[in-house]
N, C-alpha and C positions, 0 to 999 in steps of 0.2 A: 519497587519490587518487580522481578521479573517475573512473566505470566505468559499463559499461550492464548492462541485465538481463542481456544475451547472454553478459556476463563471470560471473555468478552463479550465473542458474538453471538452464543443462544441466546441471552438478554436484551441485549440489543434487536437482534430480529426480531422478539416478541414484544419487545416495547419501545417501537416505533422511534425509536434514535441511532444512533450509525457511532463506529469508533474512525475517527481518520488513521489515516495511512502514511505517515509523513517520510519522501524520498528525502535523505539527509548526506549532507557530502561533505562534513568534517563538524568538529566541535564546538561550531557557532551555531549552526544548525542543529544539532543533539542537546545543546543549553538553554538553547531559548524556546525549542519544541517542550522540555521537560518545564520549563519553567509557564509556560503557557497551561501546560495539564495541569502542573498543582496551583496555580491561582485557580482552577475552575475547576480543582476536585476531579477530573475527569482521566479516565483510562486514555492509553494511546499506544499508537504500534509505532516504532523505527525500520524502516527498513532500506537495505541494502541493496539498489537497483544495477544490472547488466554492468555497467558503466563501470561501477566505483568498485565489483567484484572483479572487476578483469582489471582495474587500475590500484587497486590496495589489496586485496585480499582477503578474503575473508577469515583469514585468522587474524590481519590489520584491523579491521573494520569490528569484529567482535572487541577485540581491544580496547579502541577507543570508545564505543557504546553500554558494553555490558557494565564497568562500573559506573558507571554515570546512573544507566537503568537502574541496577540493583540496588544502588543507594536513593533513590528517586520515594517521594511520599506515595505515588499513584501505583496504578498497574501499568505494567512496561512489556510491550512485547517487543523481540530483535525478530524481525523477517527477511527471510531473503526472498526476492522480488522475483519474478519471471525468471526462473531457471530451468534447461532442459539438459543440464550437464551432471548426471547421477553422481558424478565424483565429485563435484564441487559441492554437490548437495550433502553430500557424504562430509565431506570439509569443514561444512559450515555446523550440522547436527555437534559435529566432536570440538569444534570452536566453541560453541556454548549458545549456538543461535536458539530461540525457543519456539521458531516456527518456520516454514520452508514456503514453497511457492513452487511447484512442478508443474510447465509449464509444456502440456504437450499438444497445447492447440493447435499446431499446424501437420500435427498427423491425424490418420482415421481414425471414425470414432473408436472401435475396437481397439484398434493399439494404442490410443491414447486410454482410455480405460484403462488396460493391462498394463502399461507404464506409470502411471500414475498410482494404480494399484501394488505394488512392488514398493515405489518410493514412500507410500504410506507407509507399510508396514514397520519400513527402517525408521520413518521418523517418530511413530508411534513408539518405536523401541527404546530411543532416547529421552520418549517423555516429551516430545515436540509434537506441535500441530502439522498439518498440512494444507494449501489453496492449491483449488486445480482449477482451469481452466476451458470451459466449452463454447463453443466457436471460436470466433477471432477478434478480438479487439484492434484496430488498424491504429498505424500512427501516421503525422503528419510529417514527419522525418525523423531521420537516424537510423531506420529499423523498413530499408523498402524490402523483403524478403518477406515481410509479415503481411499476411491476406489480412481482407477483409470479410467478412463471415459472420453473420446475427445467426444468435445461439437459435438451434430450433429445440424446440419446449419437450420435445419427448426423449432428442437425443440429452437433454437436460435429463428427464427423469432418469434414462440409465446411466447416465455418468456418476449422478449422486447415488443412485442404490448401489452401483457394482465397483467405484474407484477407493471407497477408505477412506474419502477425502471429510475435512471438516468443515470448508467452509468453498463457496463454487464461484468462481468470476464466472461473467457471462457478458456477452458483446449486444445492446440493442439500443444500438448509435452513438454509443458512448466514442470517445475516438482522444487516443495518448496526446498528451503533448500542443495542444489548442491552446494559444495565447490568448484569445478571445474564448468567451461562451457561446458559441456557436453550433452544438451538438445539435440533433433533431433527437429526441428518444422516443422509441416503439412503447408508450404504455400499451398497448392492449396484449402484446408481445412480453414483455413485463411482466403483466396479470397472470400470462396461461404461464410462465416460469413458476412464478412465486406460487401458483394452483399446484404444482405437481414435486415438491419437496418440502422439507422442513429445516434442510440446510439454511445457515446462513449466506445470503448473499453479496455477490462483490462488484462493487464497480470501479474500474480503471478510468484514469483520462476525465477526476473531478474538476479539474481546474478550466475545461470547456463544454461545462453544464451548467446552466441557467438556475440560478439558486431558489427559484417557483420549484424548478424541476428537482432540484435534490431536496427541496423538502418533499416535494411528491411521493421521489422514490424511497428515501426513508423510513416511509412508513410501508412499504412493500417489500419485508423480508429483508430487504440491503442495509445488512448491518455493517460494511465496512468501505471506504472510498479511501481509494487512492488518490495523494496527491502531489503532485511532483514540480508542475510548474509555475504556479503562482510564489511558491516557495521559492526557485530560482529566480523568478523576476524581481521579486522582494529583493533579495540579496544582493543582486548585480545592481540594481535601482540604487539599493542605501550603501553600497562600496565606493559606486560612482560618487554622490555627492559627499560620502567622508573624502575622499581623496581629493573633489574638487575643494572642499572648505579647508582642508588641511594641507597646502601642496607642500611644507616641510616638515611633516610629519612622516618620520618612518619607524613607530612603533606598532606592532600588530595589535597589541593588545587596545590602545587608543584609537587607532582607526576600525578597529571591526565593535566598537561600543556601539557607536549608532548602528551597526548593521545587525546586532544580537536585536537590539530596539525592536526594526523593523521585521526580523522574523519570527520575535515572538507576537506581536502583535497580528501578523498574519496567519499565524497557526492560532493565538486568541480568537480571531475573525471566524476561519473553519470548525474550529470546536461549540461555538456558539452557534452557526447555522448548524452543524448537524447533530446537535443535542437535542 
């Protein structure tokens, strides 16, 4: 059943478990994410990252996701990920997505406020949620234009009083796209965030966070992580060895068997730490 953030993460921040965030990049990834949530009863987000919006579309991308979601036993949220293009955000509201992601961390605090402020109201119009963004989350490639920036704790309290938003990413040492777990994360930094709202909280960049540490954070407001690359590396991992077990095999559906395998079991894996 399709749902929005607003249906998930107050629950979650208040009791101390998290929804994942699964980055998905066609219909192996969207079958075996869903098929992970309903073995284990548990809600989950799809979303549509930078990437795969500027490479399919997001009227594409809705396409292939929304009936899959809506016929799904669980709660199903469509997000789109880190967006700072009002028109594409506009795109995806009238696609059928059921929550957005306005992404104006790399402006000042003030015009990020007022921008994100604005794209609420629109998504709110459609009956969508909305994730904003304060500091900066850094990545390790693909994205060198994006600062690096740990949220400070008060420009936190006015982004969530004054943006409209539902649910607040926040930067404190989390970092995109880490093949290792090798984050450092600021709990005390942490602490004064989750001190000064009642928003749901977000972390980017779970897939190089030490799983102590996302049970830690967990239970501090972070009701939703994003995950993007361990899910990739699952997939290229289990295609490689169908293809090497299989070298005259050229049916899609027979070689991405084993790969559905491997990435439902790796969204199994996340849903279980962060329940």
């Amino acid at each position: 059943m399709l749902v929005t953030l607003k249906d998930l993460l107050p629950a979650a921040a208040e009791g101390r478990y998290a929804v994942p965030c699964f980055n998905v990049f066609g219909n192996e990834e969207v079958m075996a994410v869903l098929a992970a949530a309903e073995s284990l009863g548990r809600g989950v987000i799809l979303a549509c990252n930078k990437d795969m919006a500027a490479d399919m579309g997001v009227l594409g991308f809705a396409g292939m996701v929304r009936g899959l979601a809506s016929a799904s036993t669980v709660p199903v949220v469509v997000h789109l990920d880190h967006c700072d293009d009002e028109e594409v955000i506009c795109a995806a509201l009238r696609a059928g997505f059921t929550s957005v992601m306005y992404d104006g961390s790399q402006l000042p605090l003030e015009d990020n406020i007022a921008r994100t402020a604005r794209v609420a109201c629109v998504a709110h119009a459609f009956g969508a949620s909305i994730e904003g963004e304060i500091g900066s989350v850094p990545y390790t490639e693909g994205r060198d234009h994006i600062r690096s920036e740990l949220t400070d704790p008060q420009e936190a309290r006015a982004f969530a009083q004054r943006s409209g938003i539902d649910a607040m990413a926040i930067s404190v040492g989390n970092v995109h796209r880490l093949p290792t777990a090798s984050s450092q994360i600021d709990f005390e930094r942490m602490a004064q965030i989750a001190a000064v709202t009642e928003l749901p909280l977000v972390i980017h960049g779970t897939s190089g966070i030490r799983e102590a540490d996302l049970l830690r954070l967990k239970t501090m407001r972070v009701a939703k992580f994003n995950v993007g690359t361990t899910l990739r590396m699952a997939f290229a991992r289990s295609l490689r060895a169908s293809l090497a077990a299989s070298p005259e095999q050229f049916d899609r559906l027979t070689l991405m068997k084993p790969v559905r395998v491997a990435l439902q079991a790796e969204a199994r894996r996340v849903m279980q730490v962060l329940a």
